[in-house]
PQR file with spaces between the fields and no chain letter, atoms N, CA, C, O and H, PARSE charges and radii, in Angstrom:
ATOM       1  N    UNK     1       0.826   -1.195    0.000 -0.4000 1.5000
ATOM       2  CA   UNK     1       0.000    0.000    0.000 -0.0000 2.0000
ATOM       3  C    UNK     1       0.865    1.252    0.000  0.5500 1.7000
ATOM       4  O    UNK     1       0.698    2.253   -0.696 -0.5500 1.4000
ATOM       5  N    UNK     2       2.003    0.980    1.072 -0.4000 1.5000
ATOM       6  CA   UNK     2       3.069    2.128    0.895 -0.0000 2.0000
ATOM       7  C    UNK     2       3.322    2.677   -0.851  0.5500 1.7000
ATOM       8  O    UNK     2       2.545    3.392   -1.484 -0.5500 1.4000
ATOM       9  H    UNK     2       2.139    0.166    1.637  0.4000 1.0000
ATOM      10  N    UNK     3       4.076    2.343   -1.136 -0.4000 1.5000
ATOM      11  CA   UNK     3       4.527    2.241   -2.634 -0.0000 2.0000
ATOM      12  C    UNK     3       3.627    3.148   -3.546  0.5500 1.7000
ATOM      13  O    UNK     3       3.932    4.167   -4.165 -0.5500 1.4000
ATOM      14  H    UNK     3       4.707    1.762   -0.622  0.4000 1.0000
ATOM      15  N    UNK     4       2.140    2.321   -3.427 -0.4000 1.5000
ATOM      16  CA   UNK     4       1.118    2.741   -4.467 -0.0000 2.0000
ATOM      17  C    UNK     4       0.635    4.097   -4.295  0.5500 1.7000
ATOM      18  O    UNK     4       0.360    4.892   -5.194 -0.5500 1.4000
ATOM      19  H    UNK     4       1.893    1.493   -2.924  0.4000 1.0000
ATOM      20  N    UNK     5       0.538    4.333   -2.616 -0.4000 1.5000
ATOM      21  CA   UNK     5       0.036    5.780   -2.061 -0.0000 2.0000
ATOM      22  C    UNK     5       0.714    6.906   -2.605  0.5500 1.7000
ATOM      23  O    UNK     5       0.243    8.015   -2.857 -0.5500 1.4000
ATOM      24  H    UNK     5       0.761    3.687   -1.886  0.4000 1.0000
ATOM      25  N    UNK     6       2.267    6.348   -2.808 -0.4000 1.5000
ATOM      26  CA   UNK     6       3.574    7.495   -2.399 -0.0000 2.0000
ATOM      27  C    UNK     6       3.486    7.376   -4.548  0.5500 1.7000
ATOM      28  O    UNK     6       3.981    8.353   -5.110 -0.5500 1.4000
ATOM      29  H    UNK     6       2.650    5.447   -2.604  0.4000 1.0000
ATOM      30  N    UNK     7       3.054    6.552   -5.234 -0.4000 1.5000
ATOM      31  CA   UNK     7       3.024    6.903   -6.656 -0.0000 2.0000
ATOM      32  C    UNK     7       1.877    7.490   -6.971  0.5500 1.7000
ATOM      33  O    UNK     7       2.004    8.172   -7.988 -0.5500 1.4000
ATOM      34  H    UNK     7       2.653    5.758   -4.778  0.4000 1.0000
ATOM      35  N    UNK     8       0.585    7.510   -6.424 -0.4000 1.5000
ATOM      36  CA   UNK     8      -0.698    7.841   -6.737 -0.0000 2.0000
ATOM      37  C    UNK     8      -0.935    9.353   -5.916  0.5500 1.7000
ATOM      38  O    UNK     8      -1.146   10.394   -6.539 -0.5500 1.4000
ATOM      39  H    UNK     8       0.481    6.955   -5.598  0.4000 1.0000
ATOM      40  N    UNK     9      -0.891    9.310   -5.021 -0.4000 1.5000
ATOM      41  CA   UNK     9      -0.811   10.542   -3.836 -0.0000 2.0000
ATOM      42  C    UNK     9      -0.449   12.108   -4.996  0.5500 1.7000
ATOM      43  O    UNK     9      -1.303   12.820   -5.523 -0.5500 1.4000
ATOM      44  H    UNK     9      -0.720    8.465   -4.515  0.4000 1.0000
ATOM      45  N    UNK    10       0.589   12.202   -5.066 -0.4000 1.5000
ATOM      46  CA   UNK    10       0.569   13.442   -5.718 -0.0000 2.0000
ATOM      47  C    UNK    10      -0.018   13.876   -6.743  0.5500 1.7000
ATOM      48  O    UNK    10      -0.219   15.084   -6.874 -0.5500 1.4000
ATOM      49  H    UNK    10       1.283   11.624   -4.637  0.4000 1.0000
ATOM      50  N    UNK    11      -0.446   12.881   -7.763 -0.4000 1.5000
ATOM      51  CA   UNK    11      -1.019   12.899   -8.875 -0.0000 2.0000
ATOM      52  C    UNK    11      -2.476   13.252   -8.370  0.5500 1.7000
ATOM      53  O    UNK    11      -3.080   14.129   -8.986 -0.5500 1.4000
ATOM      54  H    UNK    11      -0.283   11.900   -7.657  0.4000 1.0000
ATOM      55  N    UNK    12      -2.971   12.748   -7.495 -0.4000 1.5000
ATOM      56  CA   UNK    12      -4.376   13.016   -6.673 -0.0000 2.0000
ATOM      57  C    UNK    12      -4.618   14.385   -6.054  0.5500 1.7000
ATOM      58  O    UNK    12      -5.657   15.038   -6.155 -0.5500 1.4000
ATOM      59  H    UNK    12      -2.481   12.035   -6.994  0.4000 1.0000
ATOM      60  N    UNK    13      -3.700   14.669   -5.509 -0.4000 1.5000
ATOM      61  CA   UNK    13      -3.778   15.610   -4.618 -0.0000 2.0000
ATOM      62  C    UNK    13      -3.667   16.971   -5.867  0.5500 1.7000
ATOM      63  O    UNK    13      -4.408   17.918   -5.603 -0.5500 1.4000
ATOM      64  H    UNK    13      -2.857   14.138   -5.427  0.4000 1.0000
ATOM      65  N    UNK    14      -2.828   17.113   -7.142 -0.4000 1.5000
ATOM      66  CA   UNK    14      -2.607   17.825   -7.989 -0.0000 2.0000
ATOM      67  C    UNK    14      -4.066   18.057   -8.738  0.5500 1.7000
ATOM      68  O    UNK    14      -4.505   19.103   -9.214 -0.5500 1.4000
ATOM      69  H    UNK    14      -2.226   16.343   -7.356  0.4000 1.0000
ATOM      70  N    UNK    15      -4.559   16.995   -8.699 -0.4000 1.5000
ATOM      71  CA   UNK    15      -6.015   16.865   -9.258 -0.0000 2.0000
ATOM      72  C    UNK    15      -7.248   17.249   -9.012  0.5500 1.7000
ATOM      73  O    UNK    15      -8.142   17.613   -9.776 -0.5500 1.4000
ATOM      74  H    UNK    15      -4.202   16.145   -8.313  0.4000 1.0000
ATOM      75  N    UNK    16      -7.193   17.087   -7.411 -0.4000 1.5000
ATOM      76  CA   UNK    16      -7.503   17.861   -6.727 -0.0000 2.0000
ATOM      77  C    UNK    16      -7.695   19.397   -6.463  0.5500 1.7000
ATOM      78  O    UNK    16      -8.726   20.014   -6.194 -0.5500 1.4000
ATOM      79  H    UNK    16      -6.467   16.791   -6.790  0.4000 1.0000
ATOM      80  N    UNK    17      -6.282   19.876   -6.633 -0.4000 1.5000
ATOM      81  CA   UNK    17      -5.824   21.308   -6.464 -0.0000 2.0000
ATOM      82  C    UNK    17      -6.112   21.877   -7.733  0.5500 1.7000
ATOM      83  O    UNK    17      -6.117   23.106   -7.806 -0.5500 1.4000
ATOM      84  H    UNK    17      -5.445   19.374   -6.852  0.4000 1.0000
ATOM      85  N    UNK    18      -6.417   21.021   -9.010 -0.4000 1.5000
ATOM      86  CA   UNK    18      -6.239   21.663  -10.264 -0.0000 2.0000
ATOM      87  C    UNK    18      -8.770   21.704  -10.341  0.5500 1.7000
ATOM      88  O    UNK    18      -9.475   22.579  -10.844 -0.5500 1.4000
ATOM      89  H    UNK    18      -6.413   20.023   -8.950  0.4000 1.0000
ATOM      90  N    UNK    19      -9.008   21.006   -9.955 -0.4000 1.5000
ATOM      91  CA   UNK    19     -10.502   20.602  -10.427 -0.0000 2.0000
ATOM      92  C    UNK    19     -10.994   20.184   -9.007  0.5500 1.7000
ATOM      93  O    UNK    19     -11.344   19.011   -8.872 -0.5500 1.4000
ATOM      94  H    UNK    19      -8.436   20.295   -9.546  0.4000 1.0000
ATOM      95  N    UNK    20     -11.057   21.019   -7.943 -0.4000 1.5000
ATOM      96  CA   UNK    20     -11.847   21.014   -6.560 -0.0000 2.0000
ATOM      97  C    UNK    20     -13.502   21.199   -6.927  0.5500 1.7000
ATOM      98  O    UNK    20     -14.282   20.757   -6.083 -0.5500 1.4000
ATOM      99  H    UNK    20     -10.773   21.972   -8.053  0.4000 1.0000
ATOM     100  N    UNK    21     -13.944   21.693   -7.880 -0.4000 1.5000
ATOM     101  CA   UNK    21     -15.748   21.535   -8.020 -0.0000 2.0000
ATOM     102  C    UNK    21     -15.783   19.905   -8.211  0.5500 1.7000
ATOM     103  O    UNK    21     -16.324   19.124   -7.429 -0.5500 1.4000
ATOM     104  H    UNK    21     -13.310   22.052   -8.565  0.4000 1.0000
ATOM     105  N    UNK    22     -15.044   19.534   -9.498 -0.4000 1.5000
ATOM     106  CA   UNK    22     -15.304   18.513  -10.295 -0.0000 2.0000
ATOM     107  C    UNK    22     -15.246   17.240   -9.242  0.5500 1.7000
ATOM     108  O    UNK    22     -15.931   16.245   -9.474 -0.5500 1.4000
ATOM     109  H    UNK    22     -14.604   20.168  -10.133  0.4000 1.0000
ATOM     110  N    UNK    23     -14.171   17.334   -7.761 -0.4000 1.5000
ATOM     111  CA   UNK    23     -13.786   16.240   -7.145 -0.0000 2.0000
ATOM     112  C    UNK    23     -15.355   16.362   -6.178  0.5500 1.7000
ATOM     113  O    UNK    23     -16.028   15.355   -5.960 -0.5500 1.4000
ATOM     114  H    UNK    23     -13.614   18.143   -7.573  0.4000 1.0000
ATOM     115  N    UNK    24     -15.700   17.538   -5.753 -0.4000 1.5000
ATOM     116  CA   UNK    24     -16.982   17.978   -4.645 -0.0000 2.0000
ATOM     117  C    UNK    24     -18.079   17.439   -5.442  0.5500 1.7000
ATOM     118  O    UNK    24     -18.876   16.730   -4.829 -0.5500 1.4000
ATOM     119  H    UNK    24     -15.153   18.356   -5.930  0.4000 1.0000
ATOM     120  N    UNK    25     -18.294   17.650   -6.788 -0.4000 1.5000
ATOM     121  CA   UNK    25     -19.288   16.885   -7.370 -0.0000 2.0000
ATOM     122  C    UNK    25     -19.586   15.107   -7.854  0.5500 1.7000
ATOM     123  O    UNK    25     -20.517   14.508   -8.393 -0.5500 1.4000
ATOM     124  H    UNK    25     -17.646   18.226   -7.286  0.4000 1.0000
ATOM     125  N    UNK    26     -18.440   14.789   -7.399 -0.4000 1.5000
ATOM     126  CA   UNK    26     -17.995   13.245   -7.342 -0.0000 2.0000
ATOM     127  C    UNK    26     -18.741   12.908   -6.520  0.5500 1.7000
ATOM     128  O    UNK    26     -19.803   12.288   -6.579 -0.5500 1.4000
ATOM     129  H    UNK    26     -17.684   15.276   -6.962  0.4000 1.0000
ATOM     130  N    UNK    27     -17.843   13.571   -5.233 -0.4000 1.5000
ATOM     131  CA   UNK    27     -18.072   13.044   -4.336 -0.0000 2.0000
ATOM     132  C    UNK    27     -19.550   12.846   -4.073  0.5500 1.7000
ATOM     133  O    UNK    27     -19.898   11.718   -3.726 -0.5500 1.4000
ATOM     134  H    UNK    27     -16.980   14.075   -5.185  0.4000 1.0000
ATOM     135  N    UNK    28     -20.626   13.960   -4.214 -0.4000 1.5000
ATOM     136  CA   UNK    28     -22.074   14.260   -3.674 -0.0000 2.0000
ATOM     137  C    UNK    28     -22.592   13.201   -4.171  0.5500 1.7000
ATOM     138  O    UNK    28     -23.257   12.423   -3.487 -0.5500 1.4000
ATOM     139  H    UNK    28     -20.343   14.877   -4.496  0.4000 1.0000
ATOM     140  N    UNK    29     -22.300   12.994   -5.711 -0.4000 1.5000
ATOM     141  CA   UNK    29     -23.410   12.073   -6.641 -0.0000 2.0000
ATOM     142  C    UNK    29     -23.071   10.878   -5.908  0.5500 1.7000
ATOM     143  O    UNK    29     -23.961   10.095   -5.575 -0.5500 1.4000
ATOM     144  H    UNK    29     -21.760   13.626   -6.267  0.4000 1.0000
ATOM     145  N    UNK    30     -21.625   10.629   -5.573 -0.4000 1.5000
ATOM     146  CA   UNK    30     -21.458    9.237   -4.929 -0.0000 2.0000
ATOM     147  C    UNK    30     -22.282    9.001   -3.689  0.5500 1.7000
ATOM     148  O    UNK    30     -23.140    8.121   -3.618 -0.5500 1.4000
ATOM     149  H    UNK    30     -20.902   11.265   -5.843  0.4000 1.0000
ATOM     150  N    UNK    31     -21.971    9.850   -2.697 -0.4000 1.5000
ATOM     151  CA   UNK    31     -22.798   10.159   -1.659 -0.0000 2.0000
ATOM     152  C    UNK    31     -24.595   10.109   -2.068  0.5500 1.7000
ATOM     153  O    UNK    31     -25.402    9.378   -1.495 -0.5500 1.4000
ATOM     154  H    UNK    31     -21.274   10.565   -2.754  0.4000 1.0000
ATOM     155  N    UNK    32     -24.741   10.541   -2.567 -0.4000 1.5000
ATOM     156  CA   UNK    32     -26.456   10.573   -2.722 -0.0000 2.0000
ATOM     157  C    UNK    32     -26.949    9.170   -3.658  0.5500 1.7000
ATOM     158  O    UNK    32     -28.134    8.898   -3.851 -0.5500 1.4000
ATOM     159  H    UNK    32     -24.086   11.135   -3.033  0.4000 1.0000
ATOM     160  N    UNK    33     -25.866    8.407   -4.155 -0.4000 1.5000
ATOM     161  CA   UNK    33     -26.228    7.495   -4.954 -0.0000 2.0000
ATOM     162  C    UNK    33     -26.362    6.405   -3.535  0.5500 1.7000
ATOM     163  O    UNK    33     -27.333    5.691   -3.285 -0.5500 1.4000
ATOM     164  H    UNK    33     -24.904    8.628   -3.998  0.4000 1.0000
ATOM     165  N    UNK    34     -25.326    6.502   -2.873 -0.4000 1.5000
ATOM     166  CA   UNK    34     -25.215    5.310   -2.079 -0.0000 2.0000
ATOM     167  C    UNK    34     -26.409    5.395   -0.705  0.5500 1.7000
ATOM     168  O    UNK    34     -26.685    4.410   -0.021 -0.5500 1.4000
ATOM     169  H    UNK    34     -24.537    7.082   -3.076  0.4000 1.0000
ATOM     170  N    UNK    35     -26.858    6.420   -0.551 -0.4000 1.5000
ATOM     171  CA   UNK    35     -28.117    7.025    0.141 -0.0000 2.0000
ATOM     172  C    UNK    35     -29.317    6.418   -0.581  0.5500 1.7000
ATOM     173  O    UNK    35     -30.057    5.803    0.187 -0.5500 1.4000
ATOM     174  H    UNK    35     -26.634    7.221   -1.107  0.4000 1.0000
ATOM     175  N    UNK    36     -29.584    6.428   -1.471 -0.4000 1.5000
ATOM     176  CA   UNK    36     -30.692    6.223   -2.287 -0.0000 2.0000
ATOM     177  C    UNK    36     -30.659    4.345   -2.462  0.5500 1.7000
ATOM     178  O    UNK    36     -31.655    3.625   -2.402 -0.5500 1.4000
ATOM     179  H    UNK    36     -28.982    6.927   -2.094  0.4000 1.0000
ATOM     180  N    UNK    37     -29.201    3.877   -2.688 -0.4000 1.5000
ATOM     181  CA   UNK    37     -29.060    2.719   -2.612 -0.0000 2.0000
ATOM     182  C    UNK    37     -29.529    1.890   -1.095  0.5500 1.7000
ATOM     183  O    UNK    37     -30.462    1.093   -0.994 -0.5500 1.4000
ATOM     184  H    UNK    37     -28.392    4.462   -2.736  0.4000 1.0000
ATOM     185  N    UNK    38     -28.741    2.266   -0.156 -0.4000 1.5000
ATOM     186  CA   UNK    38     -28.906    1.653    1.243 -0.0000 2.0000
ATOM     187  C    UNK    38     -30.158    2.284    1.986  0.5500 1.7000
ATOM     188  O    UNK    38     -30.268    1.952    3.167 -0.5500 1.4000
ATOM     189  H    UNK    38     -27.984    2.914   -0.237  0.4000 1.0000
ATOM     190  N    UNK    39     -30.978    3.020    1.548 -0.4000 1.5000
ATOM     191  CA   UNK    39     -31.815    3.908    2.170 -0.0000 2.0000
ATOM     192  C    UNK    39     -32.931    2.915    2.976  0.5500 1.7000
ATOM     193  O    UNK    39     -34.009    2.800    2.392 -0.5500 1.4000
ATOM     194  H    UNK    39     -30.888    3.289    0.590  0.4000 1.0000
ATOM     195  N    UNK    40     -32.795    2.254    4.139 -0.4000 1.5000
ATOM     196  CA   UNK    40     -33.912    1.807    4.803 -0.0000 2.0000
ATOM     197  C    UNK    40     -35.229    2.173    4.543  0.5500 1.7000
ATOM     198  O    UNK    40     -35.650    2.942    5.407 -0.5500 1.4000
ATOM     199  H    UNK    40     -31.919    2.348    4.613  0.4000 1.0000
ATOM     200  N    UNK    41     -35.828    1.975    3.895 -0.4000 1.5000
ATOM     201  CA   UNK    41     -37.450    2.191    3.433 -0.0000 2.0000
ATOM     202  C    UNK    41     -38.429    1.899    4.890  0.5500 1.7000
ATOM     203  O    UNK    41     -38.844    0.752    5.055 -0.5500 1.4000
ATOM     204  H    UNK    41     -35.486    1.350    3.193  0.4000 1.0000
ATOM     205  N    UNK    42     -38.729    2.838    5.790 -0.4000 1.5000
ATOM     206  CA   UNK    42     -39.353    2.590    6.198 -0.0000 2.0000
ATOM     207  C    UNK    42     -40.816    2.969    6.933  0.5500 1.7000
ATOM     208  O    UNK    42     -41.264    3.081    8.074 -0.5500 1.4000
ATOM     209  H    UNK    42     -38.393    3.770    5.656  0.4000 1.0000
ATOM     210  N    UNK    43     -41.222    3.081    5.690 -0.4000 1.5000
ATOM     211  CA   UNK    43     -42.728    3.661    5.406 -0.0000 2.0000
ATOM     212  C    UNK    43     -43.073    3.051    4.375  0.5500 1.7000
ATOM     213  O    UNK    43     -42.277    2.329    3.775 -0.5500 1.4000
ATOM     214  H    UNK    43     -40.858    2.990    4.763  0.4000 1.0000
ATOM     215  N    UNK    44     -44.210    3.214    4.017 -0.4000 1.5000
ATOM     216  CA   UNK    44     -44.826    2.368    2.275 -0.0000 2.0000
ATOM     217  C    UNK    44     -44.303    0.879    1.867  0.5500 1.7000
ATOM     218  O    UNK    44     -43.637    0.041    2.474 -0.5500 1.4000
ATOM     219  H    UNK    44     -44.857    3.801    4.504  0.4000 1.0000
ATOM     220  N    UNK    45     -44.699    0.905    1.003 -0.4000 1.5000
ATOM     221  CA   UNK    45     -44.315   -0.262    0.429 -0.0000 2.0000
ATOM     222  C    UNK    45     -43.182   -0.664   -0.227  0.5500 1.7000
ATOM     223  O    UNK    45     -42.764   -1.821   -0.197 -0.5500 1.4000
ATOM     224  H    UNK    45     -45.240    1.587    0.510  0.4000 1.0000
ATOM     225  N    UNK    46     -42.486    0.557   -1.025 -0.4000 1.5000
ATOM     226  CA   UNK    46     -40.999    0.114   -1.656 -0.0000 2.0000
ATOM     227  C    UNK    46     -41.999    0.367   -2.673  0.5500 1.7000
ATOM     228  O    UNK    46     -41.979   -0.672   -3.333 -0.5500 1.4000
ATOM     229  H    UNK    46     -42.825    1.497   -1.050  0.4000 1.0000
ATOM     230  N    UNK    47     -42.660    0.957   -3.067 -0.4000 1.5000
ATOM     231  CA   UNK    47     -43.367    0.833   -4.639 -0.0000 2.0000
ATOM     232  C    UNK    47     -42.712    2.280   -4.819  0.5500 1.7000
ATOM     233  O    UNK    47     -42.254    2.252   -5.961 -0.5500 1.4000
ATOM     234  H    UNK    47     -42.676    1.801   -2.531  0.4000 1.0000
ATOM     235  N    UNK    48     -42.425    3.601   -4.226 -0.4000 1.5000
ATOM     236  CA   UNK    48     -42.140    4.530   -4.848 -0.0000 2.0000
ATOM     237  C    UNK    48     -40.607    4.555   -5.169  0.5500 1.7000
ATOM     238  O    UNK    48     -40.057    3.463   -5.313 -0.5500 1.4000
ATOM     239  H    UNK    48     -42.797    3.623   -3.298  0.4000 1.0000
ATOM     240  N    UNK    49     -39.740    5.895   -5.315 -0.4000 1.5000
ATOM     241  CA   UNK    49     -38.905    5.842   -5.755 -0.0000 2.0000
ATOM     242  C    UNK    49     -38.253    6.789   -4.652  0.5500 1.7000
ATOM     243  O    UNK    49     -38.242    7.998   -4.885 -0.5500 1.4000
ATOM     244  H    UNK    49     -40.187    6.782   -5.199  0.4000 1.0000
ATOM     245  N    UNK    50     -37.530    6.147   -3.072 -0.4000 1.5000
ATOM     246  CA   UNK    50     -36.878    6.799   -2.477 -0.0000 2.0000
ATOM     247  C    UNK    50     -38.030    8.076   -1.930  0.5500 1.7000
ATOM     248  O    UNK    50     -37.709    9.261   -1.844 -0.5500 1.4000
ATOM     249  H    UNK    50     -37.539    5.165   -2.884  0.4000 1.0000
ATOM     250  N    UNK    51     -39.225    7.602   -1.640 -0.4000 1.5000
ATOM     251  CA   UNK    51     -40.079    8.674   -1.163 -0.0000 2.0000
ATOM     252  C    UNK    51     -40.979    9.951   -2.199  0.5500 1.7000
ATOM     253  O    UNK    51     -42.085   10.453   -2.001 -0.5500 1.4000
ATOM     254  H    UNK    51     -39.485    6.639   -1.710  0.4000 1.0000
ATOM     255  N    UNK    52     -40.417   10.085   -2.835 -0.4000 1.5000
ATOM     256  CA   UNK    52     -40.860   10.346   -4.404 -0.0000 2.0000
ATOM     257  C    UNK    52     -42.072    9.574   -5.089  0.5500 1.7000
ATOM     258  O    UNK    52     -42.020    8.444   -5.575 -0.5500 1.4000
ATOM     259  H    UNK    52     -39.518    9.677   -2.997  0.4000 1.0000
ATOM     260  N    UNK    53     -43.112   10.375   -5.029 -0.4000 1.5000
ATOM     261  CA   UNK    53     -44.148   10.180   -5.500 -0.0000 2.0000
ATOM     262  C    UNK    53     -44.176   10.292   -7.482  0.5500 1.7000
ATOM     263  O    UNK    53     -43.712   11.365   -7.868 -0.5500 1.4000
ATOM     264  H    UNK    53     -43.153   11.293   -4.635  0.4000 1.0000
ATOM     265  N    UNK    54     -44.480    9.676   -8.227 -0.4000 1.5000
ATOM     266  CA   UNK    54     -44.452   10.191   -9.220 -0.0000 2.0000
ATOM     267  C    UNK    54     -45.864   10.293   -9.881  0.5500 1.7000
ATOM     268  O    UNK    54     -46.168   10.681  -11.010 -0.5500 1.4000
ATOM     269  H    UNK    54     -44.857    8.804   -7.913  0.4000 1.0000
ATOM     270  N    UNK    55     -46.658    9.823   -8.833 -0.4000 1.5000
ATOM     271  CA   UNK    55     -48.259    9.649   -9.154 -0.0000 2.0000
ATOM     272  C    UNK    55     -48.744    9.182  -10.235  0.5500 1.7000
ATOM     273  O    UNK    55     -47.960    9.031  -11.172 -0.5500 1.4000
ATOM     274  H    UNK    55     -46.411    9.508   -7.917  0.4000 1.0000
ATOM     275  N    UNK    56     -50.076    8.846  -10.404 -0.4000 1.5000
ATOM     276  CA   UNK    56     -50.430    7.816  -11.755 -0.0000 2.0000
ATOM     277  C    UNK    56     -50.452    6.707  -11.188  0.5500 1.7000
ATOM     278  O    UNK    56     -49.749    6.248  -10.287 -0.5500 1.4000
ATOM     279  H    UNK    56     -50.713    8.969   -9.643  0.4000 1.0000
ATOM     280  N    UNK    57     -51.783    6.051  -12.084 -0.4000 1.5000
ATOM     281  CA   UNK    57     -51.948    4.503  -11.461 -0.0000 2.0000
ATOM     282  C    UNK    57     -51.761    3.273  -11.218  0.5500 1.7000
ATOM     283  O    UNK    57     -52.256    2.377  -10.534 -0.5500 1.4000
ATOM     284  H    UNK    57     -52.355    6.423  -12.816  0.4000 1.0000
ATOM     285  N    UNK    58     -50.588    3.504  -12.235 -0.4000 1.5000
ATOM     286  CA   UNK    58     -49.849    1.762  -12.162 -0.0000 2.0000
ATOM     287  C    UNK    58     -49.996    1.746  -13.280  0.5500 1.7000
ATOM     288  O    UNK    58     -49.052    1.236  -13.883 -0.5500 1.4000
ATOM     289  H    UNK    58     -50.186    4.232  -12.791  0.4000 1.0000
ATOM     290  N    UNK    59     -51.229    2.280  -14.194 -0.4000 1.5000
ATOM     291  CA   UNK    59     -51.935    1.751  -15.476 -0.0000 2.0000
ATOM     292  C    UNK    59     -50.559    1.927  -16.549  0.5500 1.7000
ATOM     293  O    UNK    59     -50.684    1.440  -17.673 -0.5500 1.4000
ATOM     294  H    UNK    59     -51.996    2.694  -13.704  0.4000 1.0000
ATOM     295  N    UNK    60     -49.545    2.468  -16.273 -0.4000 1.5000
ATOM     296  CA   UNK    60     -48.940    2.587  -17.611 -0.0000 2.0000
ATOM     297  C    UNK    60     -48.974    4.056  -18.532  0.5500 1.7000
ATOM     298  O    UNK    60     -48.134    4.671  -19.188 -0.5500 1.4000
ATOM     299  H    UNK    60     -49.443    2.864  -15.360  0.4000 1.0000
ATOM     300  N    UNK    61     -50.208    4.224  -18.251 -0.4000 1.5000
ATOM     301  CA   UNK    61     -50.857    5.473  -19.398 -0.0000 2.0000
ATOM     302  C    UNK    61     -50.332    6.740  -18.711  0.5500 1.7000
ATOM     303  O    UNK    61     -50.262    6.693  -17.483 -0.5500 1.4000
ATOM     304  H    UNK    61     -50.891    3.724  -17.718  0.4000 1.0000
ATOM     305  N    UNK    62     -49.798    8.327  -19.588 -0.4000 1.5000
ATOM     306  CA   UNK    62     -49.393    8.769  -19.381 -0.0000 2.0000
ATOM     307  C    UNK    62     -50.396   10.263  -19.178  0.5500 1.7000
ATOM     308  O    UNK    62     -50.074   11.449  -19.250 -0.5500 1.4000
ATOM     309  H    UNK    62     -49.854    8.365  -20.586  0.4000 1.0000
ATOM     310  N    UNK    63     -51.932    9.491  -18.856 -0.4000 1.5000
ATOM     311  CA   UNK    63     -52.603   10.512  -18.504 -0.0000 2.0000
ATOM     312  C    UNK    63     -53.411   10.910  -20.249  0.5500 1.7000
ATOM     313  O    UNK    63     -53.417   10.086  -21.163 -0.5500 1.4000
ATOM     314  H    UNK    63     -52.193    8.527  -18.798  0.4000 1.0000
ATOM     315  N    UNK    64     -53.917   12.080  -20.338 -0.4000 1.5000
ATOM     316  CA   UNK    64     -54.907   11.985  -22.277 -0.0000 2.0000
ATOM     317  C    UNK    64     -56.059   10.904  -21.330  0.5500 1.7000
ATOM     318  O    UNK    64     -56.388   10.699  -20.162 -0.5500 1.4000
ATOM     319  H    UNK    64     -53.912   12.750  -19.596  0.4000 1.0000
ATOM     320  N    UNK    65     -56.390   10.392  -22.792 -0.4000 1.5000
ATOM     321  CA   UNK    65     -57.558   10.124  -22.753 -0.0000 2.0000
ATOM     322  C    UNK    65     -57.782    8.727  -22.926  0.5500 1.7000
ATOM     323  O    UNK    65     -58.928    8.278  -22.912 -0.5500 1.4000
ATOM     324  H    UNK    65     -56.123   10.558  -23.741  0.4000 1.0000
């Protein structure tokens, strides 16, 4: 692990220093993906989407007539 840190480390940290939105926006989507993934459901049924209603009846139909 030594070795790999001390070859990878600066290149990271430069990457970092060069694109700090781009690494903060990694990170969130990762963060909110893995939230949405592990998210204990515990209310309803698991039929919605993370609490998110998207309403409509199951039927398929996108509402018209």
């Amino acid at each position: 692990m030594g070795p790999l840190l001390l070859t990878w480390g600066p290149r990271i940290i430069g990457y970092v220093r060069e694109y700090p939105w781009r690494v903060f926006a990694a990170i969130l989507v990762l963060v909110l993906l893995m939230d949405l993934m592990f998210r204990k459901r515990s209310r309803g049924s698991g039929d919605d989407f993370g609490g998110l209603d998207f309403g409509g009846d199951g039927d398929g139909d996108c509402g018209g007539d």
